[in-house]
N, C-alpha and C positions, 0 to 999 in steps of 0.2 A: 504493500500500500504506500511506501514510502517512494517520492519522486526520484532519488539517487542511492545507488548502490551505498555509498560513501556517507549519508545521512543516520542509514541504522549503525554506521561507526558511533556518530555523535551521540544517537537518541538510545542504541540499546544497549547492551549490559555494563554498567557503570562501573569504573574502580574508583580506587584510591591511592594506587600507586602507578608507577611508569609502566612495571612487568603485568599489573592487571590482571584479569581472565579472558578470555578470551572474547574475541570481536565476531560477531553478526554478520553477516555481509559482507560487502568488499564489489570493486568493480562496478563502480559508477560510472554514468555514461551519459551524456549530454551535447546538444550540437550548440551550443551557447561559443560565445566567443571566449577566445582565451585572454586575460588580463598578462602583461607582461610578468607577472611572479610565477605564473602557471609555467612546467615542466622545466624548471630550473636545476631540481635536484638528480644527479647522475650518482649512480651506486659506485662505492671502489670494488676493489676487490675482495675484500673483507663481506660485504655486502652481500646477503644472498637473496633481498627482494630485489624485484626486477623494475627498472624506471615506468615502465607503464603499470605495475600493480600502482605504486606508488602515485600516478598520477590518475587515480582512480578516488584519490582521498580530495575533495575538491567542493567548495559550495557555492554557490551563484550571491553575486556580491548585490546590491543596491543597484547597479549600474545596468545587469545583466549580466555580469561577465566570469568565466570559471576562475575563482582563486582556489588555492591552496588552503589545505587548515590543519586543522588536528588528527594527528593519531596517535598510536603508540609505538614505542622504538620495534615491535614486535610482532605482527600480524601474520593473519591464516590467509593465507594467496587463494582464492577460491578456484584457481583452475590447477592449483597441483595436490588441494588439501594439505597443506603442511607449509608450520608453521615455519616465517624467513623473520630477518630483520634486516630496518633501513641502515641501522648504523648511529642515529642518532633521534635525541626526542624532540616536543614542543613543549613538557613541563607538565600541568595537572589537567583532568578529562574536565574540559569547561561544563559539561551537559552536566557534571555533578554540582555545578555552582546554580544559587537559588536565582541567578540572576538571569540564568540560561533561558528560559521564555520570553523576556523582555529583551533579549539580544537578539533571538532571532526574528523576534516583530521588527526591531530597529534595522537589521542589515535585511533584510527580505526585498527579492524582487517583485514585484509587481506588474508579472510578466504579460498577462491577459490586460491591465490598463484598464480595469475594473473600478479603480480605488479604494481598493479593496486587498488585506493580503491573506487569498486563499490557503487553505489547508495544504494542499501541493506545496504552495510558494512559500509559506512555512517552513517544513517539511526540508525540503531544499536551501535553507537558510542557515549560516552557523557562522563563525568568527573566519572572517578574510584576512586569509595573511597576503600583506603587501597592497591593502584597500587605499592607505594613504600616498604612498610612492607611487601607484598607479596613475594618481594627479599629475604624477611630475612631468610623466613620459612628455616628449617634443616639449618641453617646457625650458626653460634656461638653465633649471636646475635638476636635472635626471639623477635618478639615484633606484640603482637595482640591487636589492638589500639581497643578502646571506641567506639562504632557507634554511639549513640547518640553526640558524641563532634564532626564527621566531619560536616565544616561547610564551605559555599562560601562567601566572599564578591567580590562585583565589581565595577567598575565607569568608566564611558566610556566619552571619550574626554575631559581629566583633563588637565588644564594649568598646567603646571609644572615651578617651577622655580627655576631659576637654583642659588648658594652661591657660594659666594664668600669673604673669609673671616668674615665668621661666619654671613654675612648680603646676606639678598635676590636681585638679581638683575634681569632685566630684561631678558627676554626669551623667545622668540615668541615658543611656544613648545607642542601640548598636546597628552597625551597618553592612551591609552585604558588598563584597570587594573583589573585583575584578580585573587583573592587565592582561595584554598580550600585546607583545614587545618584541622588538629588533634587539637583541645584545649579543655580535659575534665576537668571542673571548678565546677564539684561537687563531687566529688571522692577524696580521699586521694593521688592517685597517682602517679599525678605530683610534690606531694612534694617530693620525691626523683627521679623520673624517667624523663626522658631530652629528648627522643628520641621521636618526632613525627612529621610524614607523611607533607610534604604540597607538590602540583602543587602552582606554580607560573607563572604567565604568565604578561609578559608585553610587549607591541606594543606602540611606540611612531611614526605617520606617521601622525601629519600636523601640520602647523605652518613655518614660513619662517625659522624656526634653527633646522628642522630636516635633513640638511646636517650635522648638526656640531654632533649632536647625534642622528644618525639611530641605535636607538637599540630597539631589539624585542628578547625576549626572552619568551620559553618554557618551564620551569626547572620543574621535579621531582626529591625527593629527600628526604630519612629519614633528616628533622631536628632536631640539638643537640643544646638544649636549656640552654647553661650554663654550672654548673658541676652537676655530676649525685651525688645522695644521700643526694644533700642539694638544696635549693633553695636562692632566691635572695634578700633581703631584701629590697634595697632602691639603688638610680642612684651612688650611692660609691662602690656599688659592694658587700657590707655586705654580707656574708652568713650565711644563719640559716640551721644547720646541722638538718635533717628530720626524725632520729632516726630510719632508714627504709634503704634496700639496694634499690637500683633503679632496676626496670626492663627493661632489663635485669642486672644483678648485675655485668657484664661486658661491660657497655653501654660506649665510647668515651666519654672524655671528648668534652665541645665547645669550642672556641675561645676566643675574648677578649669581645664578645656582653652580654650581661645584663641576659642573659637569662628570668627566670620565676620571675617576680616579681609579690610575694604574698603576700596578709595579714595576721597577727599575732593579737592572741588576745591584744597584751599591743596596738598596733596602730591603731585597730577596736576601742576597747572603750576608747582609748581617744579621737577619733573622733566622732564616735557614742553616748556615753554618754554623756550628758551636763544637766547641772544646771536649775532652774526655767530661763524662759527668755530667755534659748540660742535657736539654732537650728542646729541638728544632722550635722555631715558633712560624706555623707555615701560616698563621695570621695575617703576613704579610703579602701572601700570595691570591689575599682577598679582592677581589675589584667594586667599586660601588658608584653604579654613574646615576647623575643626579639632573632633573633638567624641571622646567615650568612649564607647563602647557597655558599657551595666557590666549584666548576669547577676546576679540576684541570687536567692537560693533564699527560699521562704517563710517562713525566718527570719531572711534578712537576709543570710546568709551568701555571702560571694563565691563564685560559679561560674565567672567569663569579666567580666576588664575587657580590652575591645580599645581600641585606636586607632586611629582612622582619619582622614585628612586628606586633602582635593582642595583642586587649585590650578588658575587660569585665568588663561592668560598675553595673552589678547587678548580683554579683556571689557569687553562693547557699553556699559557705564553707569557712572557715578559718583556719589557723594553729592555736591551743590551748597547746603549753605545747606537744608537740608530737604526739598530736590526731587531727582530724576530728573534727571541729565544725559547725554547720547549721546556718545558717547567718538568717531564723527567730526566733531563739532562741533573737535573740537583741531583737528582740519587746517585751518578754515577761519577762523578764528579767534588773537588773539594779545594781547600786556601794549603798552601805552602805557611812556613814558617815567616814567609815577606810576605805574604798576603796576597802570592799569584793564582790564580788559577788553576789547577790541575786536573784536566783530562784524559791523560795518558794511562790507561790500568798500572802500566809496568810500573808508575812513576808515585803509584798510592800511597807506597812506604813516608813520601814526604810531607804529605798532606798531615796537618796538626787540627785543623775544624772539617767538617763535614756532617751531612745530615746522621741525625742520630737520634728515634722514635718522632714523635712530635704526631698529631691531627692525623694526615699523608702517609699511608703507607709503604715507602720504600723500601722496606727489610723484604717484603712480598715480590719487587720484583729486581733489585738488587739484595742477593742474598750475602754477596762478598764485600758489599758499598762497593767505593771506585775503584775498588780490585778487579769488579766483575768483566771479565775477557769484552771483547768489544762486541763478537758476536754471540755473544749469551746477553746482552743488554738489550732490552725494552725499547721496540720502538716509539714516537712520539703519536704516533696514529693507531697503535696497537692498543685494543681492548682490553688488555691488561694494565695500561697507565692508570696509574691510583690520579690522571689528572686529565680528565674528562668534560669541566666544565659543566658538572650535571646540581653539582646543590649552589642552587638558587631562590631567593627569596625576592619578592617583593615588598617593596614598602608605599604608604599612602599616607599623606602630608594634608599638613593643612589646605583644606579647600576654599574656595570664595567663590562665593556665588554673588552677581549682583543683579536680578532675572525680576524684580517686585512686579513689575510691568509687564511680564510674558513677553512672548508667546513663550512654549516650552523647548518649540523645533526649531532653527536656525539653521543657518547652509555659511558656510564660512569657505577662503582656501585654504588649502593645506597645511599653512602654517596658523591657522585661527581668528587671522586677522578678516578683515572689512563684514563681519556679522549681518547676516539679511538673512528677513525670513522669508525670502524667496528665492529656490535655487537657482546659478549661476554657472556660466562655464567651469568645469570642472571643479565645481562647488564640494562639501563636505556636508552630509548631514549631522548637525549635532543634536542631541537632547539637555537643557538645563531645566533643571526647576522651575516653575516659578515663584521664586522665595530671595529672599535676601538675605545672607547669612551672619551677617552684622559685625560685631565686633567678638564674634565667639571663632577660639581657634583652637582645633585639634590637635591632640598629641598623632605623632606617628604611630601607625599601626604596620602590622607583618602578615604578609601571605606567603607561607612558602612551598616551595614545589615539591611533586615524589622526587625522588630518586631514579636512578637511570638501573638498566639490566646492565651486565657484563658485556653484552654484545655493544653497547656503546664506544665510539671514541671520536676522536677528532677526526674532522672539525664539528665539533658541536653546539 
């Protein structure tokens, strides 16, 4: 009864994790137009699902058009019966979020032009990865994000509370929390480029103080993560220029948010490397990018500034000096008595710091440390790296709403600026409130994602 193969993905048997139970269906099929995100993702070798199973997972956007969306790192190929994997996930089954009905009302096409969104069109509805960069295409500012980096977190009926002068006070409040987000953390990319994709969606409806703050929000919207062509260092705002132009090399600046904060080799191995006796602190090897999604009406005037921030506690690469480095490179690897570098197995004897326990499993796939022979070491794309890029959390910030006057729908571009409630060349549908959210502001709250299978790895 379901309009796509790829729908009873999202609608039927629900997990809680990345590894799940097993999925329904499969092999979706539709002559709708393809969206540039559609059939981006190619298997390696590692990989034993095939690009067309794969491009089977897919939902029909607002526009018409097939994107990409959710599955699991793991699915039943319906023409072999057995079970393959992509190699990499999208984060948590959005169909389990309480949000999930009002999401697919909001992206649904309304294919028949009925005004109306039938059952089918329903049905056929789910979170579009690559709905905002879509806008971009022949645009001045093109931007064809990572499929492997879209990813969901969610959390449904959060107490929320609310500050006041820098401390938490009470707040009868909670709210149902949704992202799904562009964050590629094993690619060089984001070291200069700032521009990526996120749906944000937030609904606060029980608790005795959702009179005071009725806000519900629907936002798409290219986010700009900081400044383009450098990234973030540390909460002062440091910048480390990324010796690379951003793509696109015309990309907006951001705001006054934190953007990408990365690690750098000096701040990996001081943390990672330690002496006999200590233990690793791979905390460092954290990433947390930060950016505003700011609503703006066609005069300027504030509609919706969000915040949103993700974080990745076990991510595959680092900045080295202008390059690209693989975060299991630590394990095998360690500091000399001058504080060189050491690579070499034969050369281990010298090494005085190197990895030793810590969060990151390295003892699992270096068993000798940086003894271990070259070709007995772990590759950086092999599913055995304890550094996969898979625990991830989201977070949701202080919201503003400034909507008293309606409407609730708005069409913005891609970046949220010129707000009209009437759509426009390659406009955005957004959903706000209609409420004002005053001088009340939330503490941050946490969505965080399953966990990934073994069959995962880079690029993830």
């Amino acid at each position: 009864m379901l309009a796509l193969g790829v729908v009873a993905t999202l609608t039927g048997s629900l997990v809680v994790s990345c590894a799940g139970d097993s999925t329904p269906g499969g092999g979706g099929s539709s002559s709708a137009p393809l969206s540039s995100a559609m059939g981006q993702w190619n298997p390696s070798s590692q990989d034993t699902c095939t690009k067309a199973f794969h491009d089977t997972f897919f939902v029909i956007g607002p526009d018409g058009k097939k994107y990409p969306t959710w599955h699991r790192p793991q699915e039943t190929d319906p023409t072999t019966h057995q079970l393959c994997s992509f190699g990499h996930d999208h984060g948590a089954n959005p169909a389990l979020s309480s949000l999930w009905p009002t999401l697919q009302n909001h992206f649904a096409f309304d294919a028949n032009n009925n005004g109306l969104i039938d059952a089918s069109e329903l049905a056929a509805s789910g979170i579009p990865f690559g709905l905002a960069s879509e806008r971009l295409v022949n645009s001045a500012t093109p931007r064809l994000e990572d499929h492997t980096a879209y990813k969901i977190a969610f959390a449904n009926g959060v107490a929320r509370v609310r500050t006041s002068g820098g401390t938490g006070s009470t707040f009868d409040l909670k709210c149902d929390l949704l992202a799904a987000y562009n964050q590629p953390t094993s690619t060089a990319d984001a070291f200069a480029s700032n521009m990526f994709s996120v749906i944000y969606a937030v609904d606060c409806n029980a608790g005795a103080s959702v009179g005071q703050y009725p806000v519900k929000v629907i936002v798409t919207t290219m986010g700009v993560y900081g400044t383009p062509g450098s990234f973030t260092l540390d909460t002062n705002n440091t910048q480390q220029s990324a010796g690379a132009p951003p793509v696109p090399p015309n990309s907006p600046p951001g705001g006054g948010e934190l953007g990408r904060i990365i690690p750098t080799r000096d701040s990996v191995f001081a943390g990672v490397f330690v002496a006999s006796g200590q233990t690793s602190n791979f905390a460092v090897l954290s990433e947390r990018w930060e950016t505003q999604l700011r609503l703006r009406r066609s005069d300027g005037s504030e509609l919706a500034t969000l915040a949103p921030a993700y974080r990745v506690d076990d991510t595959a690469r680092y900045f080295d000096n202008g390059s690209l480095a693989h975060s299991i490179g630590l394990c095998y690897s360690g500091l000399d008595s001058n504080g060189n570098l050491v690579t070499n197995p034969l050369q281990a004897g010298t090494i005085v710091r190197q990895v030793r326990g810590g969060r990151l499993n390295c003892a699992a796939v270096a068993p000798n440390g940086p003894a271990t022979p070259t070709n007995s070491q772990v590759a950086f794309d092999d599913p055995a790296s304890p550094f996969v890029s898979c625990v991830r959390s989201g977070f949701f910030g202080a919201d503003v709403v400034r909507n008293s006057a309606g409407p609730s729908i708005w069409y913005t571009d891609v970046f949220g600026a010129n707000a009209n409630t009437v759509p426009f060349a390659n406009s955005i549908k957004q959903f706000v409130s209609i409420a004002d959210s005053g001088s009340i502001v939330l503490a941050e709250a946490a969505a965080a994602q399953a966990f990934c299978p073994g069959t995962t790895h880079v690029p993830n």
